[in-house]
C-alpha positions, 0 to 999 in steps of 0.5 A, a space after each residue: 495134860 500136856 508134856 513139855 519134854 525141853 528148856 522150860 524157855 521153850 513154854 514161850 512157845 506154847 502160850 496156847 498151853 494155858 488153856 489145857 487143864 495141866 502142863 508138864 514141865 519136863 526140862 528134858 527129852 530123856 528115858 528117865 524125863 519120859 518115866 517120871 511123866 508117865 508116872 506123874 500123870 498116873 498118880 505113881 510119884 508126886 511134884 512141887 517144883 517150880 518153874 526158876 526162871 520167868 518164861 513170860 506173864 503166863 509162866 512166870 518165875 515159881 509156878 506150879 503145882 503141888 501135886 500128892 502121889 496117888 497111891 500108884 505104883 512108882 517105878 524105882 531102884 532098889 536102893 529107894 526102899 533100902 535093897 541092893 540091887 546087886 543081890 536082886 540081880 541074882 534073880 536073872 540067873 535063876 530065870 535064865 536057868 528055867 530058860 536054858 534048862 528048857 523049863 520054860 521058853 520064857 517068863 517075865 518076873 516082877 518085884 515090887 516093895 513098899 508100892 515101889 516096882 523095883 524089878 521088872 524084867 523078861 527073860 527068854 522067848 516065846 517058844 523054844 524057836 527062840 524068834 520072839 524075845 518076851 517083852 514086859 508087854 507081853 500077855 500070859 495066860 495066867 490059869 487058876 490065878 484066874 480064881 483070885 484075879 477075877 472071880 474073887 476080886 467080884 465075890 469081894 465086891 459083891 459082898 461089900 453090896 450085900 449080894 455075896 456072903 460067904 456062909 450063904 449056900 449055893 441053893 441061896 443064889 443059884 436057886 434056878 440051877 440047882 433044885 432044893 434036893 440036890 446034895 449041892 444046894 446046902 454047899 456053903 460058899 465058904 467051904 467052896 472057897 476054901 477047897 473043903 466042901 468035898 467036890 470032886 477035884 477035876 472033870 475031863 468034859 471033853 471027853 464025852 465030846 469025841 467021837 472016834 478020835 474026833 470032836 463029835 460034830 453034833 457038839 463042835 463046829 468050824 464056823 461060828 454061828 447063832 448056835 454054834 458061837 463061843 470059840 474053843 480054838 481055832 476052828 472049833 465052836 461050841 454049841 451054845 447049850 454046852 455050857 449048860 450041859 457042863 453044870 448038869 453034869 457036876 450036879 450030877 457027880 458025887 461028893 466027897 468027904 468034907 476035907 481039903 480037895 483043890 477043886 476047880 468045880 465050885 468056880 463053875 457056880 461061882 462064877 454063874 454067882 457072879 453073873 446072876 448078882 451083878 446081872 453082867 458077863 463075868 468078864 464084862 463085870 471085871 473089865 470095869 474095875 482093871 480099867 480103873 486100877 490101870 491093869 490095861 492088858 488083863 482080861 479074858 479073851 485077849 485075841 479080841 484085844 491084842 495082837 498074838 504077837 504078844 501072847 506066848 503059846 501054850 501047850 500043843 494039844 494032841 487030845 483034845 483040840 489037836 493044835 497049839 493053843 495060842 491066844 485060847 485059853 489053855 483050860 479045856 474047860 473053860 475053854 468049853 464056856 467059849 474061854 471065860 471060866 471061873 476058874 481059868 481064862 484071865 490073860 495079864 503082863 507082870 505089871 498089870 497083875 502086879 497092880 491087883 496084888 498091890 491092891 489086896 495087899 494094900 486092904 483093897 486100896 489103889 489109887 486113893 480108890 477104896 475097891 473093897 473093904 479093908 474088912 473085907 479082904 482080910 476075911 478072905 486072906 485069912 486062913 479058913 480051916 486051918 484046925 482041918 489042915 487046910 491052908 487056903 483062905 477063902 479063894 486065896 492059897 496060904 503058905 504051908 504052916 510047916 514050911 516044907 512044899 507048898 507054893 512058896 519058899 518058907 521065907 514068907 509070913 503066914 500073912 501071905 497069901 496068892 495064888 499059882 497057875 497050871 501053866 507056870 505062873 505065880 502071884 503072891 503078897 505079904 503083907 508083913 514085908 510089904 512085897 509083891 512078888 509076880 512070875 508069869 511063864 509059858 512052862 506048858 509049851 509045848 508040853 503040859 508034861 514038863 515039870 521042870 518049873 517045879 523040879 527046878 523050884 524056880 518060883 521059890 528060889 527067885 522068892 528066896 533072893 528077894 526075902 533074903 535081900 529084904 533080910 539084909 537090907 535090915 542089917 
């Protein structure tokens, strides 16, 4: 594709042109030219101009294209989906407050309506030394959003193959894992999803890996090597047996009452799932379908991709790895799987996990690209055992019924569903106001102890201005 950003009489110039397979008549080298390229060329907007005047025999007078949008996201005002843009302009106040009450250093908030991006913004800095202003570009470490940003979105895939079902026990597929007398191997799947198979809900691992204060050397080491390779942090290596011995040790816990219990455990199975049925790297399995949706900076392990310029830290870590974790996964855990868990270690911008909702909440479609089923993703946006007063769907989270707490504001629809992070990040759909709602921060840094992302109730209120926009925009 090439851009002609200039007087369509230039095209003169470029009669070698007709040999490339598109030309872009872009009449001007301006911001909004440049935007509206990018979009055409990425199948967000549509184009059936025609050139007004002859250039010469290659270009005369009326040809073009007719080119249909690709069911992409489009870049756009408010105003283009009936919005005041005035009363989205509310949110940069309330994102500056996170920032100013040293919530967090900094967070990026994006707002897309009818497939229409009408609000990415980033406020703040990377740390509270206010060096680094936080670009869109910018990378977050997005924590448990991992769990539908990449474990679910494989499980979904794979049960559109035939390879995952959702009534199918663990014993089904981890046979080699798992022996037929264990009290794991009848866990169905379903319940896993949705939180309500009894597992515990958290297990420090590190712990039995320090010895006197120290990482136990046996374990860790500085240097990477054949037994030694998957990076914890900086300086710190895991043998390569670890991981193994991880889920030995869930098998070997007990389990609780089957009733609703958040619990990071079943994605230490599920992702082994993944793998075993795909027959490739979790992150290797996902990294296939962001490149086809576009989503450029998602993925694990960004230190082997980006510049850690673009990634805000995260929290220093006084316990366990004694650093300020940066460009590492946050997740003690999955960083002891050498930083690719099931339930944590996804990194992404706004925009790019914006692109993931926007398929879920378009039933699996993007880009005219059918990635999962519509069928497929409404079982796993539904509520699974709500009559047990548990909200979750299977992986996703669910507004809470009686509209008091939970991860959202009560503006949402019950048709809502998403997930929120550890380390202040939240991405949630509703399919009955066609919104797409992403708010990415760093709140951990450099403490894990903060709470005022919550206190404050940044992520509802910001919510709370776009329902309330979308409300009069009706009127």
């Amino acid at each position: 594709v090439l851009t002609v950003f200039a007087n369509p009489y230039s095209l003169i110039d470029f009669e070698s042109a007709a040999q490339v397979n598109t030309l872009i008549a872009a009449y001007q080298n301006s911001d909004y030219a440049q935007h509206a390229a990018a979009e055409l060329i990425f199948g967000g907007i549509g184009a059936n101009g025609k050139l007004p005047v002859s250039v010469s025999e290659t270009f005369p007078a009326g040809t073009g294209l007719h080119v249909d949008p690709m069911n992409r996201f489009k870049y756009t005002w408010p105003e283009a989906v009936g919005m005041d843009a005035s009363e989205l302009y509310q949110i940069d106040s309330i994102a500056m407050k996170g920032v100013k009450e040293e919530a967090y250093p900094g967070c990026q908030v994006l707002v897309a309506k009818n497939g229409n991006v009408i609000y990415n913004k980033s406020f703040g800095y990377h740390t509270y030394e206010k060096i680094k202003p936080v670009q869109n570009s910018d990378i977050y470490d997005l924590a448990s959003i991992t769990k539908i940003g990449a474990t679910l979105l494989s499980v979904m895939r794979l049960q559109d193959e035939g390879k995952f079902y959702l009534d199918s026990t663990l014993g089904d597929y981890l046979p080699h894992l798992i022996p037929d007398t264990s009290i794991y191997h009848p866990l169905i799947l379903r319940e896993i999803l949705a939180h309500q198979a009894g597992l515990q809900a958290w297990v420090p691992f590190y712990v039995k890996t320090i010895r006197d204060g120290k990482l136990d050397t046996v374990i860790y080491r500085a240097d990477s090597s054949t037994y030694y390779p998957l990076r914890v942090a900086n300086n710190i290596y895991i043998n390569k047996d670890y991981p193994d011995i991880i889920m030995q040790r869930i098998l070997r816990g007990p389990l609780k009452e089957k009733e609703y219990r958040y619990s990071d455990l079943g994605y230490y199975f599920l992702k082994h799932i993944v793998e075993t049925q795909s027959g490739e790297e979790i992150e290797d399995y996902v990294a296939k379908i962001y490149a086809s949706l576009g989503m450029t900076t998602a993925g694990y392990l960004p230190r082997k991709r980006f510049s850690l310029e673009r990634i805000p830290p995260t929290e220093y870590d006084e316990v366990f790895r004694k650093q300020v974790i940066h460009g590492d996964v946050h997740d003690p855990g999955a960083a002891m799987l050498g930083g690719v868990g099931g339930h944590a270690g996804l990194f992404s911008n706004a925009n790019d996990l914006a692109k993931l909702m926007q398929m879920y909440l378009n039933e699996g479609n993007y880009g005219g690209t059918q990635y999962i089923k519509d069928t497929t993703v409404r079982e796993y946006t539904k509520c699974q055992y709500c009559v047990d007063e548990n909200r979750r769907g299977a992986g996703f989270d669910k507004p809470v019924r009686d509209g008091d707490g939970g991860p959202t504001c009560s503006c949402v629809s019950y048709l809502s569903f998403g997930h929120s992070g550890f380390t202040g990040t939240i991405a949630w759909a509703d399919p009955e106001e066609d919104v797409v709602y992403i708010f990415l921060s760093n709140r951990i840094y450099p403490d894990a102890e903060n709470k005022k992302l919550l206190h404050l109730n940044i992520r509802t209120d910001i919510q709370e201005v776009i329902y309330n926009a979308i409300a009069h925009s009706k009127k």
